[in-house]
C-alpha positions as CSV (number, residue, x, y, z in Angstrom):
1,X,-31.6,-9.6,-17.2
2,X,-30.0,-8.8,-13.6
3,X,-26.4,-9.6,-13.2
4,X,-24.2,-9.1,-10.0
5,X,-20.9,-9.5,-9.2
6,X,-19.9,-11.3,-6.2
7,X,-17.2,-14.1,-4.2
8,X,-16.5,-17.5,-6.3
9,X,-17.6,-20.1,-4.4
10,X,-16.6,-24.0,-4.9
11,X,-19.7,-24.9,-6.0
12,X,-18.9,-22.6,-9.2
13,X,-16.6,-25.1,-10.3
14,X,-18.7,-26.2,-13.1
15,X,-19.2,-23.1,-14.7
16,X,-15.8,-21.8,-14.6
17,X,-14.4,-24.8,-16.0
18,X,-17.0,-24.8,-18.8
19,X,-15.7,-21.1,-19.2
20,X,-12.3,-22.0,-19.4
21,X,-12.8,-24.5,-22.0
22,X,-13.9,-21.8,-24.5
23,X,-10.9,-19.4,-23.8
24,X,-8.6,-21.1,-26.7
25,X,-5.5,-21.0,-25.3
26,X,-3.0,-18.3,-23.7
27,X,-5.0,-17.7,-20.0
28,X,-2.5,-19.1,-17.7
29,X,-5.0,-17.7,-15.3
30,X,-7.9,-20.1,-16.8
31,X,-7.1,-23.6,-17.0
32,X,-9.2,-25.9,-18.7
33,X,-8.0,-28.3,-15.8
34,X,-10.8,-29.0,-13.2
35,X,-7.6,-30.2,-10.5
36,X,-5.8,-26.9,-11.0
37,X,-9.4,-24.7,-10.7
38,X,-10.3,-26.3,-7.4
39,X,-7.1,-24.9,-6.1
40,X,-7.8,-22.0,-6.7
41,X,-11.2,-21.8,-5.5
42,X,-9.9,-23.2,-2.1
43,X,-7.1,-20.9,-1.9
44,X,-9.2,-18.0,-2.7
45,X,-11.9,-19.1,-0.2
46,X,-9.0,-18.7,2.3
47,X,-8.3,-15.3,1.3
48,X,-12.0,-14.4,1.5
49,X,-11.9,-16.3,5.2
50,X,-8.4,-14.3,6.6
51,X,-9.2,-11.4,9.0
52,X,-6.1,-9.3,9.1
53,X,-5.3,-6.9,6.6
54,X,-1.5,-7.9,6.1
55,X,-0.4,-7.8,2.4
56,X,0.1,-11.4,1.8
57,X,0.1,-13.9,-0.9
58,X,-3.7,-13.7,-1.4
59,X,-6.0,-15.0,-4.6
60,X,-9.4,-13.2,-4.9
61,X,-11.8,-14.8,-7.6
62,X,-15.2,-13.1,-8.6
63,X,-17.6,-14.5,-11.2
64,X,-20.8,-12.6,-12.8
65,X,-23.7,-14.2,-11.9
66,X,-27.1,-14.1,-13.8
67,X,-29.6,-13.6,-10.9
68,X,-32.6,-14.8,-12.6
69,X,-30.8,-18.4,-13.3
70,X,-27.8,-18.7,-11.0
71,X,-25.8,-19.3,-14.0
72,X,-22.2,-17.9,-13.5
73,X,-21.3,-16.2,-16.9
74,X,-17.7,-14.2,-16.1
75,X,-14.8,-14.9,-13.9
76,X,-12.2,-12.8,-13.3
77,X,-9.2,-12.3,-10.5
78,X,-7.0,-10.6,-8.1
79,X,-3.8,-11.8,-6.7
80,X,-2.6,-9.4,-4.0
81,X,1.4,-10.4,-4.1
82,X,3.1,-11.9,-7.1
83,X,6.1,-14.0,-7.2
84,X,6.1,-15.4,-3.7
85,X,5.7,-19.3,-4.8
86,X,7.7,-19.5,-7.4
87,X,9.6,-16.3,-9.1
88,X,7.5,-14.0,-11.5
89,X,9.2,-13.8,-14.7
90,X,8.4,-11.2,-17.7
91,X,10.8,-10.0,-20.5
92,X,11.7,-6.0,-20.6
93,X,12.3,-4.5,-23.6
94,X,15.1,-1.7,-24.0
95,X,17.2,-0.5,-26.6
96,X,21.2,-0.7,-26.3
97,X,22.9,2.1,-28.7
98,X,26.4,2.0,-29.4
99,X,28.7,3.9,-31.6
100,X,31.9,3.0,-33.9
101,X,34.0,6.0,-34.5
102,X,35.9,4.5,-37.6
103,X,32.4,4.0,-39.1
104,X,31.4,7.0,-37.8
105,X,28.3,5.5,-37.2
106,X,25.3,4.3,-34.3
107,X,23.8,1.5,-34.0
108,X,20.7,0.8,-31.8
109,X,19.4,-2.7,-30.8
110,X,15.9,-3.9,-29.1
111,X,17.3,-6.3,-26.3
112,X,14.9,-8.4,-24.2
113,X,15.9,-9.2,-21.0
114,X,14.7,-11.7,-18.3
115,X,13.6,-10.2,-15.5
116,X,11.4,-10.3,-12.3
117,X,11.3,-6.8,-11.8
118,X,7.1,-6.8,-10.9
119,X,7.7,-9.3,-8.1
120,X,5.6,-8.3,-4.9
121,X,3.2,-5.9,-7.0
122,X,-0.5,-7.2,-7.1
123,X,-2.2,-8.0,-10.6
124,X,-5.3,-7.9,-11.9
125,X,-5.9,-11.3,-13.9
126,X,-8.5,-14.2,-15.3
127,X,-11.0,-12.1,-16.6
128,X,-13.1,-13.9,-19.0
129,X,-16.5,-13.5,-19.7
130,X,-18.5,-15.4,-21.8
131,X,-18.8,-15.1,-25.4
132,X,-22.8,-15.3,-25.6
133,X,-22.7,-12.2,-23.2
134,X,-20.2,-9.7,-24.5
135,X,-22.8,-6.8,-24.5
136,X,-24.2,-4.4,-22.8
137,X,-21.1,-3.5,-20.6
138,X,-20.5,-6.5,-18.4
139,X,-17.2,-6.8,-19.6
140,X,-17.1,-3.5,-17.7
141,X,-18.7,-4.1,-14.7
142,X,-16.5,-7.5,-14.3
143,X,-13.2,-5.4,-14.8
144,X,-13.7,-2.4,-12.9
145,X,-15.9,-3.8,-9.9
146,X,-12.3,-5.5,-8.7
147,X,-10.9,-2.1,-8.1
148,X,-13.8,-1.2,-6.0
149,X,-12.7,-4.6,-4.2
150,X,-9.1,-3.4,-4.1
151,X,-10.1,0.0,-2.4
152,X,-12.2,-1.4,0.3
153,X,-9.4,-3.7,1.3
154,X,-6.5,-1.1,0.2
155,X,-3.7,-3.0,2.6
156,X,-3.7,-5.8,1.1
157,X,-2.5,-4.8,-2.0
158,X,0.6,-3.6,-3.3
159,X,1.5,-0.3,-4.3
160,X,2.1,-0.9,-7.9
161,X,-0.7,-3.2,-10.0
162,X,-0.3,-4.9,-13.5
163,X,-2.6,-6.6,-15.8
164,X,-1.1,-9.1,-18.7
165,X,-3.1,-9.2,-22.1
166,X,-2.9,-12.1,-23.8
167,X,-0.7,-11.7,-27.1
168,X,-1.4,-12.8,-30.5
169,X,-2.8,-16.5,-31.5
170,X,-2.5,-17.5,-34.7
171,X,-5.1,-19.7,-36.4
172,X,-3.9,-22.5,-35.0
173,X,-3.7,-22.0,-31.8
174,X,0.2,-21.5,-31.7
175,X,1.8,-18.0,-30.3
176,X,4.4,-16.3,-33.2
177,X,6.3,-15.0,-30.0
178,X,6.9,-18.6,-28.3
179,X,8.1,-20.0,-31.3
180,X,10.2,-18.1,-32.2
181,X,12.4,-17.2,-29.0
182,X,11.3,-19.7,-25.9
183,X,9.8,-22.8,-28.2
184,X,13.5,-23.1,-29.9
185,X,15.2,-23.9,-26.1
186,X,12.3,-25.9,-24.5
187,X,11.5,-28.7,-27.1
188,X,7.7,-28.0,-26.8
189,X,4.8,-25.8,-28.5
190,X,2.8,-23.0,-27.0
191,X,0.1,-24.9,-26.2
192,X,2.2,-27.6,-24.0
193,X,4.0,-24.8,-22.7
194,X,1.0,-22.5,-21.5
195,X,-0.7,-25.4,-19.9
196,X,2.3,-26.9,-18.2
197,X,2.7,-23.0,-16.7
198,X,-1.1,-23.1,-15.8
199,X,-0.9,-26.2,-14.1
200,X,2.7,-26.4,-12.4
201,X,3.9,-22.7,-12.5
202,X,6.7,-21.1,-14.2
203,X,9.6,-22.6,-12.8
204,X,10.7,-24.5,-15.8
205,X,11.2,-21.0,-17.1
206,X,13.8,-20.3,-14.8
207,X,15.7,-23.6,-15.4
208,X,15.7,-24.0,-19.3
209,X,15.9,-20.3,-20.5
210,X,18.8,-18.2,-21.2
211,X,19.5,-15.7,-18.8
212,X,21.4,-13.5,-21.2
213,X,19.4,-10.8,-23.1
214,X,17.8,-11.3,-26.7
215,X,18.5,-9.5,-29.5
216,X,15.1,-8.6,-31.8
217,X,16.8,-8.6,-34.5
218,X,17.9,-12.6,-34.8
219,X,14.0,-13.3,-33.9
220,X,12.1,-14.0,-37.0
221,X,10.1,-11.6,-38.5
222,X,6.3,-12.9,-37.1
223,X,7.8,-13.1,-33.4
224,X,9.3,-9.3,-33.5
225,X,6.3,-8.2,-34.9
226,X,4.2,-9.9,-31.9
227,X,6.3,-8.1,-29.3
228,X,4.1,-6.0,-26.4
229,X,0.6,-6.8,-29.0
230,X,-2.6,-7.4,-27.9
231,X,-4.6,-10.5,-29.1
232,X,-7.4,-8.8,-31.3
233,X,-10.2,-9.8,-28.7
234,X,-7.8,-8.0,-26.0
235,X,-8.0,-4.7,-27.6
236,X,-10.9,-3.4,-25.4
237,X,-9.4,-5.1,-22.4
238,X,-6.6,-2.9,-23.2
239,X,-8.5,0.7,-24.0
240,X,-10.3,-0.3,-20.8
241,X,-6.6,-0.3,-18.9
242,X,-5.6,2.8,-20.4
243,X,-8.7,4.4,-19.4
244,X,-8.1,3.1,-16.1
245,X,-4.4,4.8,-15.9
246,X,-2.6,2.0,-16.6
247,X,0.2,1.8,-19.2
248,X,2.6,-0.1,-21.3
249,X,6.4,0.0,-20.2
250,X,7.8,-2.2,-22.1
251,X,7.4,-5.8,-20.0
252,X,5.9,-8.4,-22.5
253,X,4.6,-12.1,-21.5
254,X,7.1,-14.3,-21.6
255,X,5.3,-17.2,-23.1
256,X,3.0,-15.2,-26.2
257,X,4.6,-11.6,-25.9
258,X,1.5,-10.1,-25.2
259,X,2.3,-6.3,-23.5
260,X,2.1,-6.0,-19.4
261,X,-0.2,-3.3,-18.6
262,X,1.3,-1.4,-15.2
263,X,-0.2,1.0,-12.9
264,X,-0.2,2.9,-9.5
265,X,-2.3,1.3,-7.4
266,X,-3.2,4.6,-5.8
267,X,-3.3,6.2,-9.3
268,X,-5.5,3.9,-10.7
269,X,-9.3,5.9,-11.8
270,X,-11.6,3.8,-10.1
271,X,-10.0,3.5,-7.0
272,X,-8.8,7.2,-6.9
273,X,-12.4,8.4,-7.8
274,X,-14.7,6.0,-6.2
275,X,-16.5,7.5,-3.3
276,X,-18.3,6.2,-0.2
277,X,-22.4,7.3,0.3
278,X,-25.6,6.2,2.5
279,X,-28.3,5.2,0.3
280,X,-31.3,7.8,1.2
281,X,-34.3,6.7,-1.0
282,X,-34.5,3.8,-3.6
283,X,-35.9,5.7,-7.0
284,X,-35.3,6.1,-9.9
285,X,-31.8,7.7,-10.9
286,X,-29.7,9.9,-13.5
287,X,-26.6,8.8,-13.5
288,X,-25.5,5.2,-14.9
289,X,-22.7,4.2,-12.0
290,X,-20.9,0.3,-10.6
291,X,-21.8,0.3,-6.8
292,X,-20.7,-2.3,-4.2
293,X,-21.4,-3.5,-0.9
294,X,-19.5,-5.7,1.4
295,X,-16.5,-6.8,2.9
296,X,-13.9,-9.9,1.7
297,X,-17.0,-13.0,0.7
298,X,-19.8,-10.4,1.0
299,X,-18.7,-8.4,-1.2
300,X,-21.1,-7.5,-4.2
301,X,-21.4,-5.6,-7.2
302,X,-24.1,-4.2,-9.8
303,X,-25.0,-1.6,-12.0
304,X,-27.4,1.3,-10.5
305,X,-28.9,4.4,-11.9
306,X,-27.9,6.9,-9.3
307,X,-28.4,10.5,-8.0
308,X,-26.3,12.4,-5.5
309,X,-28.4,14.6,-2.7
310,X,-27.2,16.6,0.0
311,X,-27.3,13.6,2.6
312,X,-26.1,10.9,0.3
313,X,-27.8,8.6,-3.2
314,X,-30.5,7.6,-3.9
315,X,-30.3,4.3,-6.2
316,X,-33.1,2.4,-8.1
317,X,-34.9,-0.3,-7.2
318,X,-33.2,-3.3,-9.7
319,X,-29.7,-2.4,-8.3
320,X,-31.3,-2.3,-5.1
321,X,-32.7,-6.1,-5.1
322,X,-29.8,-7.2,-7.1
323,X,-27.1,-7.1,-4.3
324,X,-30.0,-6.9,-1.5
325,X,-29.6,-3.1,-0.9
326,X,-31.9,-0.8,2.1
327,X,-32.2,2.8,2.5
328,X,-29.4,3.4,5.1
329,X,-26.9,0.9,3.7
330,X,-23.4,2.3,2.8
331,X,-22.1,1.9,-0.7
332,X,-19.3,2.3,-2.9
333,X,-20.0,4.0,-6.4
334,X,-18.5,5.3,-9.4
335,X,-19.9,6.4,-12.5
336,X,-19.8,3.9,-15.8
């Protein structure tokens, strides 16, 4: 089967919220909530409709599209400025040490602190893709096609880009983390929690919680041991991060604890090494690579078997028809 990448439209309504009703809790970014999804669509078709390149408080969502049946199968976003509705809050661990000299002893303590210390950096986000398709690397192409997004339309981003992975989920759909710091001061579970933050935003955060650091220690055993951890099914999302330059510093979700994955935007691998050709020939090629075409809603994505030549690539002929491809058309590639 062909897939591409390409713009979300508000006709894909119906398949994302379909999608979103299989995530099981902890996307903030993926609200089972059909009100809250048609926002986002609209605001991210007026992204895709601005001209200028200013670095604004954009939303870009993509989706994966099977070509043979128009069925949307992955979604996934890009907001270009964080924390300029409402503040962008994460928790930062650090250690304090401190030393008794009639002990003659240190002692060190994990702190987490309240901070909004990634406001105004851009984040990769919402990337879901559906369970019946997790093969054959469209996980991939969904992830790193948005940085070949980002490096076509580099001033609209921010200089620094992060990526939150959902943290752990027990059984039940409750989060270790949230019950044992933020659940005990708001009066409500994760799963009440996460959705109101889907729906209405994070403010509540910054009304109800303590502003005075956290101590590990008094946390319970389950919610320290959750602290800047992957959900199981976020471990590849992760490796693919890493891979991508991206690192853990220490910020951690506020709501499951999952670890914030931070970046140079300019550092990041696919947008350092993705390069700019003229397609010469459509054949066959020899080397597996993500190419794009297209600006803001035109943009498009697929995978292509390429070859490099003197005057450009050639590319074959699937890739070609998939995102409606002609020798003498620029692309942007880089190798799987």
């Amino acid at each position: 089967m062909s897939y591409r990448i390409r713009a979300a439209r508000l006709d894909d309504l119906q398949h994302i919220y379909e999608m979103a009703k299989l995530t099981g809790g902890g996307f903030t970014n993926l609200p089972a909530d059909k009100q809250s999804l048609t926002a986002k669509l609209e605001r991210s078709q007026r992204a895709y409709d601005r001209t200028n390149d200013e670095h604004g408080n954009d939303l870009f969502v993509m989706v994966l599209e099977n070509i043979e049946t128009g069925v949307v199968r992955g979604t996934s976003q890009l907001f270009t400025k964080v924390g300029q509705s409402w503040p962008f809050y994460s928790y930062r661990l650090s250690t304090l040490s401190q030393t008794s000299k009639e002990l003659d002893r240190t002692f060190s303590a994990q702190m987490l602190s309240l901070v909004t210390d990634l406001e105004g950096s851009s984040e990769v986000g919402g990337l879901f893709l559906h369970p019946n398709e997790r093969a054959g690397g469209l996980g991939m192409l969904l992830a790193r096609s948005r940085y070949l997004f980002i490096k076509e339309h580099r001033q609209r981003f921010g200089d620094k880009i992060f990526a939150e992975l959902r943290g752990v989920i027990d059984e039940a759909g409750g989060s270790p983390f949230w019950d044992g710091l933020a659940g005990r001061f708001f009066g409500m579970n994760f799963q009440d929690a996460d959705y109101f933050n889907a729906i209405h935003g994070n403010q509540f955060i910054a009304d109800l919680m303590p502003k005075h650091p956290i101590y590990t220690a008094m946390l319970s055993e389950t919610a320290r041991a959750a602290i800047g951890v992957p959900h199981p099914n976020g471990r590849a999302a992760m490796r693919m991060l890493e891979n991508e330059n991206f690192s853990y510093d220490g910020y951690v979700d506020i709501f499951d604890g999952g670890p914030t994955m931070i970046a140079k935007t300019n550092d990041v691998t696919s947008i350092r090494k993705s390069k700019l050709a003229v397609i010469t020939g459509i054949d066959e090629g020899t080397e597996k690579s993500i190419i794009s075409r297209g600006n803001l809603g035109e943009f498009q994505a697929t995978y292509a078997m390429i070859s490099e030549n003197g005057e450009g690539v050639t590319i074959d002929a699937e890739a070609a028809s998939n995102i409606g491809l002609s020798v003498g058309d620029e692309i942007r590639y880089i190798a799987r």
